[in-house]
C-alpha positions in Angstrom: 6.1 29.6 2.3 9.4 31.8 2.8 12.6 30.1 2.7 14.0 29.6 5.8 10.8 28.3 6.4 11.1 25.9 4.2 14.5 24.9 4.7 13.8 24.7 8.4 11.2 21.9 8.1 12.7 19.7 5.8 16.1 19.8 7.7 13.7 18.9 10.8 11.4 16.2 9.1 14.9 14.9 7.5 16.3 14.3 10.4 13.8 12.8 11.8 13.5 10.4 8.6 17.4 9.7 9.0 17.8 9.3 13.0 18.9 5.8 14.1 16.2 3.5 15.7 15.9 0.6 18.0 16.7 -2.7 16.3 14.3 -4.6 17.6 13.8 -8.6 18.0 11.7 -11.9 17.1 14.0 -14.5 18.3 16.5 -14.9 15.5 14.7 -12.1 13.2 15.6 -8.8 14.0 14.4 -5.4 12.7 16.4 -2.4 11.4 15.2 1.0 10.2 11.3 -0.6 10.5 8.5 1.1 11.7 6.9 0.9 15.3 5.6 -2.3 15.6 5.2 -5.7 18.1 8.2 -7.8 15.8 6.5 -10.9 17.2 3.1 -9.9 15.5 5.2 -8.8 12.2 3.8 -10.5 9.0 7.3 -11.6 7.5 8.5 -13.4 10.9 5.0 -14.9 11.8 5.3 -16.0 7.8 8.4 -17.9 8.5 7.4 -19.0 11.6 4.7 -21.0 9.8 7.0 -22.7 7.0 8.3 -25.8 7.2 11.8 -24.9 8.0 13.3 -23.8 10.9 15.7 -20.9 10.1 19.4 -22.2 10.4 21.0 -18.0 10.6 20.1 -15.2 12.2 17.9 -12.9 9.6 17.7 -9.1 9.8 14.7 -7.0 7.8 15.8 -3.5 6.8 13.4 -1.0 5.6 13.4 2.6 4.8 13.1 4.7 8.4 16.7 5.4 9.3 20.3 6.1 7.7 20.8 3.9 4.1 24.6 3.0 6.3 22.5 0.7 8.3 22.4 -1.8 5.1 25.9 -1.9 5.3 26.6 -2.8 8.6 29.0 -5.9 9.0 25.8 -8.3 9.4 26.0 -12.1 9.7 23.4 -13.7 8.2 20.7 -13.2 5.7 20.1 -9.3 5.0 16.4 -8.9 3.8 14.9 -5.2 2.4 11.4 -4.5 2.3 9.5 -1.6 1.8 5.9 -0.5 2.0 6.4 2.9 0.7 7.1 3.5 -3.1 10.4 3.8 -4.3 9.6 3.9 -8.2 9.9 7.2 -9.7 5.8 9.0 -9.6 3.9 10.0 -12.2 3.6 14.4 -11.9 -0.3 15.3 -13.0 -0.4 18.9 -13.6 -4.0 19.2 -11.7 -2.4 18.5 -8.6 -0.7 20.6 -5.8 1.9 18.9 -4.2 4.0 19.9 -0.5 6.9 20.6 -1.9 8.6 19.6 1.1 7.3 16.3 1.5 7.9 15.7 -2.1 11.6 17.2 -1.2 12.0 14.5 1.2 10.5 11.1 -0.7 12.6 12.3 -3.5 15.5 12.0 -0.8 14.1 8.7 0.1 13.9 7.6 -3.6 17.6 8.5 -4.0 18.7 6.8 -1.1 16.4 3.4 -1.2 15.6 3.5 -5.0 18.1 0.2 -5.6 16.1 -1.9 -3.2 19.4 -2.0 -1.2 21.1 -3.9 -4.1 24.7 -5.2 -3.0 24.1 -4.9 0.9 21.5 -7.6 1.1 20.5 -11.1 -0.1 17.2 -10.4 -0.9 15.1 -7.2 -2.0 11.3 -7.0 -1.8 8.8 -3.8 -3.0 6.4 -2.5 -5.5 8.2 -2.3 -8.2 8.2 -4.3 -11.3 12.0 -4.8 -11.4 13.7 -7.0 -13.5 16.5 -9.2 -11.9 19.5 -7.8 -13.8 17.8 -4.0 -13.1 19.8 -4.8 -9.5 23.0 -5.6 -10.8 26.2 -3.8 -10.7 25.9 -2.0 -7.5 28.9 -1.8 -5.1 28.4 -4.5 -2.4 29.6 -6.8 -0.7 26.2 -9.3 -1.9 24.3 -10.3 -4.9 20.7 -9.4 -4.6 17.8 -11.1 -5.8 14.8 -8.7 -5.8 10.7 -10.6 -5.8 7.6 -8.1 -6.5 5.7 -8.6 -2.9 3.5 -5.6 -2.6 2.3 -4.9 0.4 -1.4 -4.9 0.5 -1.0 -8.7 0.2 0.2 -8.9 3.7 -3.4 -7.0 4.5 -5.5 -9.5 2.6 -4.4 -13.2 3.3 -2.9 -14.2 6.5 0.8 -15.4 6.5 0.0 -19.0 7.1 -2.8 -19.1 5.0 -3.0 -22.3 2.5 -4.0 -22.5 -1.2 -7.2 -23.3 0.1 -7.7 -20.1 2.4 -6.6 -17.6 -0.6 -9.3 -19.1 -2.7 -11.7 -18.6 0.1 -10.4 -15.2 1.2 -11.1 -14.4 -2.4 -14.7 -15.8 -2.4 -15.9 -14.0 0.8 -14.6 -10.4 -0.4 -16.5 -11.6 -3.9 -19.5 -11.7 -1.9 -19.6 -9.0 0.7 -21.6 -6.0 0.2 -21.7 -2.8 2.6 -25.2 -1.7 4.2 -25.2 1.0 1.7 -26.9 3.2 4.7 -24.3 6.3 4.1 -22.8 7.8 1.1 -19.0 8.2 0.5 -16.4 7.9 2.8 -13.1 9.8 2.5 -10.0 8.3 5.7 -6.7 9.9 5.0 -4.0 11.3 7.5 -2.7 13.5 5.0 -2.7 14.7 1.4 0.6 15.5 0.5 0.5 15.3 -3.4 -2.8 16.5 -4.0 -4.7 13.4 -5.3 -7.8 13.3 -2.6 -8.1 17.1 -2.8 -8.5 16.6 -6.4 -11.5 14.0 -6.6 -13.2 15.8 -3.4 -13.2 18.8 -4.9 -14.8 17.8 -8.3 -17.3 15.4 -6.2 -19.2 18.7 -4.5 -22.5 18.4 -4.6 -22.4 15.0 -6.1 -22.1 13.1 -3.0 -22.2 13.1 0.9 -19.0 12.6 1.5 -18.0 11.8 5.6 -14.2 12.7 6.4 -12.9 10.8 8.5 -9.1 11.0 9.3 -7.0 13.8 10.5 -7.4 15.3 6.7 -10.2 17.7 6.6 -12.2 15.9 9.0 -16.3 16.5 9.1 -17.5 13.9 11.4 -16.3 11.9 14.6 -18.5 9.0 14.0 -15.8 6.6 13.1 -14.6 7.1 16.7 -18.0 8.4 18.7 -20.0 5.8 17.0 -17.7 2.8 15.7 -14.9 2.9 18.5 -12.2 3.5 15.6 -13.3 0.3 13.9 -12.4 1.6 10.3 -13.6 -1.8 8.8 -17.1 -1.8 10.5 -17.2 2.1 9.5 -16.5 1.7 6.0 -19.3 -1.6 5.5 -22.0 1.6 5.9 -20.2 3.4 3.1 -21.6 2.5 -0.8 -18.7 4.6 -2.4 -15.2 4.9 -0.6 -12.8 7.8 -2.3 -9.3 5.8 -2.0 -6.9 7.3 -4.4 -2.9 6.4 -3.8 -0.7 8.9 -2.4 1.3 9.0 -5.4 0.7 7.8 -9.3 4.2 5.2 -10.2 4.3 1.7 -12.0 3.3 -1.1 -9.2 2.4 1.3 -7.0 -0.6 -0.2 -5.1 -1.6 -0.4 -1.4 -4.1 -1.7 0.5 -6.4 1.0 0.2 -8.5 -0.2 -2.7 -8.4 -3.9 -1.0 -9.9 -2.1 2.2 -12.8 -1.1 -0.2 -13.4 -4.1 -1.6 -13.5 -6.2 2.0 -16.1 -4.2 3.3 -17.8 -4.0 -0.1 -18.1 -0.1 -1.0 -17.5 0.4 -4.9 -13.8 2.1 -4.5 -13.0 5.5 -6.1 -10.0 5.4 -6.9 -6.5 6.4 -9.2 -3.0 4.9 -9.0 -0.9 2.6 -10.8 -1.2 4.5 -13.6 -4.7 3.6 -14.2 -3.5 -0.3 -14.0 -3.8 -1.5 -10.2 -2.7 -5.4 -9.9 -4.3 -5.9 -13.8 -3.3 -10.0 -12.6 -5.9 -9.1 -9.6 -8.2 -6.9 -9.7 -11.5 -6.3 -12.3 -11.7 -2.8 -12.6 -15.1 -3.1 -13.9 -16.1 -3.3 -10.5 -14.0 -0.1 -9.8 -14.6 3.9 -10.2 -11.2 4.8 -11.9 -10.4 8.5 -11.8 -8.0 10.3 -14.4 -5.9 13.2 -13.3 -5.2 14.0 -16.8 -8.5 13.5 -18.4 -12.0 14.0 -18.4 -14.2 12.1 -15.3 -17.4 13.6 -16.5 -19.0 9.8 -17.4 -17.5 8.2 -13.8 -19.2 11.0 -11.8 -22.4 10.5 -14.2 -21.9 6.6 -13.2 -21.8 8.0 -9.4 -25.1 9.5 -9.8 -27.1 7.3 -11.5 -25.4 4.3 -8.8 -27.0 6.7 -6.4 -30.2 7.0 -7.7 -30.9 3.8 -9.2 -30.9 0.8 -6.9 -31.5 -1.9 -9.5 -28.4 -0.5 -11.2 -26.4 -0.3 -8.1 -27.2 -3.8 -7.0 -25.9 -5.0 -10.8 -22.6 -2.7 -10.3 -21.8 -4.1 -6.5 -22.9 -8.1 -7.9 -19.9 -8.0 -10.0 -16.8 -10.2 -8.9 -14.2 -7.9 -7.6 -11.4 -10.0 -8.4 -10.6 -11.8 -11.9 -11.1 -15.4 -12.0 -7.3 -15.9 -11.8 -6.4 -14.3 -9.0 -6.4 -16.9 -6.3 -3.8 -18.6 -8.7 -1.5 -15.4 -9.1 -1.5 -14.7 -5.0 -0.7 -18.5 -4.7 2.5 -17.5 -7.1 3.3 -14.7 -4.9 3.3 -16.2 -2.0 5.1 -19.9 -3.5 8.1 -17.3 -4.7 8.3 -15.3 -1.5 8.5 -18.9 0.4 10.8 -20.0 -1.9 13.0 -17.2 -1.3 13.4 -17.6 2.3 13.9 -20.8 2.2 16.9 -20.1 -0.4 18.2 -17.9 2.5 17.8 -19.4 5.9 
């Protein structure tokens, strides 16, 4: 890649990243530098919708897709940030290839969004594992509180769910198993750091893998044969490759929860080799090391695919910890709390 080439795309995908977009609006929640989506179907408004209290100030979500001046607009009511993308500084693994020019332009992002939007609003929600003081001392006109809400949780329990429905949500993904009637499935749009070409490549000839996505893709069955119904797809699947797009502390997605609802044994790296330890029993999970040796997990692969006895033991076990009904009830107690502080 010359250099005006590359200079040429990133100004062009920068702009893009930093044009100004529709605020759009949910009554007396509205929706800043968010990503295309119905606001009345949003997850955050529909879970305020279903608390107790009826919000008493207009409330404005920010996220990352648009100018960071947009947090300091002249706002008045409660200011609330939320991202879905990581902002914590990624792990480098020397195996992979990266794009150097998306990498360019996260590392932008990172710059830009890394403070959560401390100071321009009341409260700050992400991945991260951030400390409260960690968000102190930046030039604003507010103090900001910052809660851990990643965002696969909005994925896996609906926003008015009860106590009751988290335990049972829990249960059912417990239980479920795929038909085991295909191999591996691989669904990505993109691979911009390197960390799906990494396990496909060292997977040849050890499974059948189907690719889906726009990535590489080898079949159109997910939209011949399954009308784009990725959930119904992936239940046929007995191993689903589902690394995250980067490697950084707190840093987990929905991805590996995708797995685990339609009960394919996930293959997966992220989080440092730590995804949601309050959550998830990675016993029950195919971690991959981008700095180590995978010869015993790809062994595992085989014999999963060779021995059915074996495989049925591996896909029996719980996929959660016993405890994790109780730390999602947490999650989701703080993030009420929080609004409630607010509006």
């Amino acid at each position: 890649m010359n250099i005006i080439h590359f200079y040429a795309r990133y100004l062009r995908e920068s702009h893009n990243w930093n044009r100004e977009r529709e605020v759009t609006r949910n009554g007396v929640m509205t929706f800043a530098n968010w990503w295309r989506e119905d606001p009345h179907k949003n997850w955050f408004a529909r879970f305020i919708d279903a608390g107790s209290k009826d919000p008493e100030r207009r409330i404005r979500f920010y996220s990352i897709f648009g100018p960071y001046s947009k947090l300091k607009e002249d706002f008045d009511g409660a200011k609330i940030f939320f991202s879905g993308e990581n902002l914590e500084q990624p792990v480098y693994h020397r195996i992979l290839k990266t794009d150097p020019i998306e990498d360019r332009i996260w590392a932008d992002r990172r710059k830009l969004y890394g403070n959560y939007g401390a100071g321009d609003v009341d409260l700050a929600i992400g991945f991260g594992n951030r400390e409260e003081d960690s968000l102190m001392g930046f030039e604003g006109s507010r103090k900001t509180k910052y809660i851990r809400f990643p965002l696969w949780l909005t994925y896996v329990f609906d926003p008015d769910c009860t106590h009751d429905d988290i335990k049972r949500t829990i249960d059912e993904i417990n239980a479920v198993r795929s038909t085991g009637r295909k191999d591996t499935l691989l669904l990505a749009s993109h691979d911009f750091w390197g960390t799906r070409s990494d396990i496909l490549k060292s997977l040849e000839g050890v499974c059948d893998v189907s690719i889906a996505g726009k990535w590489r893709n080898n079949t159109k069955e997910l939209w011949e044969d399954y009308n784009n119904d990725k959930n119904k797809y992936l239940s046929e699947f007995k191993f689903n490759i589902c690394p995250e797009n980067v490697d950084a502390p707190g840093y987990v997605t929905e991805k590996i929860f995708d797995a685990f609802k339609c009960g394919a044994i996930p293959i997966y790296q992220g989080c440092l080799g730590k995804p949601e330890p309050d959550v998830i029993n990675t016993d029950a999970v195919l971690l991959w090391d981008f700095d180590g040796d995978n010869s015993d997990t790809i062994s595992l692969i085989k014999k999963l695919n060779s021995d059915n006895v074996y495989y049925d033991n591996f896909v029996s076990q719980p996929k959660f910890k016993p405890d994790a009904a109780e730390y999602v009830v947490a999650c989701m107690d703080e993030l009420r709390r929080s609004f409630d502080q607010l509006i």
